[in-house]
N, C-alpha and C positions, 0 to 999 in steps of 0.2 A: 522706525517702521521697517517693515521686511517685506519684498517682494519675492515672491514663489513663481514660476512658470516650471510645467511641464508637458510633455506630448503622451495624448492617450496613447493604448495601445495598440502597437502595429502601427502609427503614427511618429512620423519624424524620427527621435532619437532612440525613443521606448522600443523594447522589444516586440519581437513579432510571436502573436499567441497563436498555434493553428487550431482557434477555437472561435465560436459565434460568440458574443459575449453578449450580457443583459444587461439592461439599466440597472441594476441591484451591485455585476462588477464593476462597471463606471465607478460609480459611490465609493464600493469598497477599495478600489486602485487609489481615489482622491483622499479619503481619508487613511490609507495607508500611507501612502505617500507622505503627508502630513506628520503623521504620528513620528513617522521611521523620519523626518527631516527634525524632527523636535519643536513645529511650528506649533502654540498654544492656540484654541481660539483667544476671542472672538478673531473673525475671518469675513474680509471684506471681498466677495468671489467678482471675478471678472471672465465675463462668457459670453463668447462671437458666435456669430450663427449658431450652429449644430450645438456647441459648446453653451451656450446661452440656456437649452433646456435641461443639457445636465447639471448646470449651475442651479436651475428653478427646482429643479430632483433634489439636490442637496440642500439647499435652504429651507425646503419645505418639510425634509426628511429629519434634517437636524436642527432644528429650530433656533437654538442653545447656541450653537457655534457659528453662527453667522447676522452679521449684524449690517448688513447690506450689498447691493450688488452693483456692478454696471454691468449691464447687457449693449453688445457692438450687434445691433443691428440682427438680432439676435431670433430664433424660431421660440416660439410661443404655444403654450397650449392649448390656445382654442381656434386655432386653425387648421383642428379636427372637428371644427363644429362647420366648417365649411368645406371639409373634403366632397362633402356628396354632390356638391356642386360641378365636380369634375367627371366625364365619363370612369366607368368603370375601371380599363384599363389603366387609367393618370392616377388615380388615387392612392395615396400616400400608403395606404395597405398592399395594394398591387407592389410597391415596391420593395414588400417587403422582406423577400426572398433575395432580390436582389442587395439590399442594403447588406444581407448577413453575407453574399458572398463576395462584398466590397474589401477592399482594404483594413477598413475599421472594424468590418465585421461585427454590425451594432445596427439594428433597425432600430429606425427613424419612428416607425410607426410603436413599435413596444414602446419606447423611451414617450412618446407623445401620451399613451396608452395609459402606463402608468403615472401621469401626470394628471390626469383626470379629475380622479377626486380631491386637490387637492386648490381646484377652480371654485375661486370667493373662500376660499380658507388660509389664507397666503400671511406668511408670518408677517407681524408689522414691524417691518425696516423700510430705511431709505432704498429706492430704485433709482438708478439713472439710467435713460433708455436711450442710447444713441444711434439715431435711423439714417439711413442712407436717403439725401436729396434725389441723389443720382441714379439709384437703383430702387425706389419705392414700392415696395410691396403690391401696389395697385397698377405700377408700372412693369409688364411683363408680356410673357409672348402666349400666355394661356387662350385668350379670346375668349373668356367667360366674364363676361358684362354683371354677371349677380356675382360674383367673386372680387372683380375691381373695385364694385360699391360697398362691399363690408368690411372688407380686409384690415381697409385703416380706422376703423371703429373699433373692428377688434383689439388692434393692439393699441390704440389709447384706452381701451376700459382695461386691456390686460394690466397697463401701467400704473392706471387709476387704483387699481386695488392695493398697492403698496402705502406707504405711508412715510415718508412720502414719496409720490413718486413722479417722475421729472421726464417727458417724452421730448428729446433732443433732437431737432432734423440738424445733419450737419452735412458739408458738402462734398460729401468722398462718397465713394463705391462699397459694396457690401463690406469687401475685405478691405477698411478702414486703416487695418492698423500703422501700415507703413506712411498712410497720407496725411493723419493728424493724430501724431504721438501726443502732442504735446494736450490737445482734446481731452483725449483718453487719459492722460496723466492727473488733469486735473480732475475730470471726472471722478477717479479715483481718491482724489483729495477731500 
């Protein structure tokens, strides 16, 4: 077995792009990367928050080369069926000027965006979905009462659509990784 980690761009070690990038270069960075590392599929992806959707981008895009995932706690796509919920200003599109002029320079909203059509078509592999106890999605400082009550429906049906697929509460904080490696490792296993 081979383990691959890398930092997107403009991210951690990766270079810095002075460019917006798209869901489309995410993909192409990951499977370059890959190629250029001589890593074969099939390809078991592991993707935290933000990273979790680009992970559901590439699975769903490459069908072929991935034969399961573990998502940490991870954004989803159909928590664009709940943005309307938020005033205009909060909504995940509103931010999406800002997202391009972040660090990562990658809106949150496009990457969701292109995600869309790909909701009840989801290729059939194992999912493991490890959620934060501590930080639960219904558990936040929004104060929208119709957003607390769906949130966790949604991402059990999101899980539900894998095959199989596995929605894990575990006792850490969004960013998991350093609190239960050992979790996440077997998850992987």
């Amino acid at each position: 077995d081979r383990t691959c980690l890398y930092d997107r761009r403009n991210l951690g070690h990766s270079d810095t792009v002075d460019a917006v990038q798209t869901p489309d270069d995410a993909l192409a960075d990951l499977r370059g990367l890959l190629d250029a590392a001589g890593v074969e599929p099939p390809y078991v992806l592991l993707g935290a928050s933000f990273g979790g959707m680009l992970a559901y981008l590439y699975a769903n895009t490459y069908p072929d080369e991935v034969v399961g995932m573990v998502l940490l706690d991870a954004m989803f796509p159909d928590e664009l069926t709940v943005d309307h919920l938020f005033p205009p200003e909060e909504r995940v599109e509103a931010f999406d000027e800002a997202d391009k002029a972040s660090l990562e320079r990658i809106s949150h909203f496009a990457v969701l965006q292109q995600a869309q059509p790909f909701i009840g078509h989801e290729p059939a592999m194992p999912v493991t979905y490890l959620a934060s106890q501590q930080e639960p999605y219904d558990v936040n400082d929004y104060g929208i009462p119709e957003y607390d009550a769906q949130i966790l429906d949604l991402q059990a049906g999101y899980v539900d659509r894998f095959s199989p697929g596995a929605l894990v509460w575990v006792d850490a904080p969004h960013y998991m990784e350093p609190v239960i490696p050992s979790e996440i490792a077997e998850a992987l296993r």
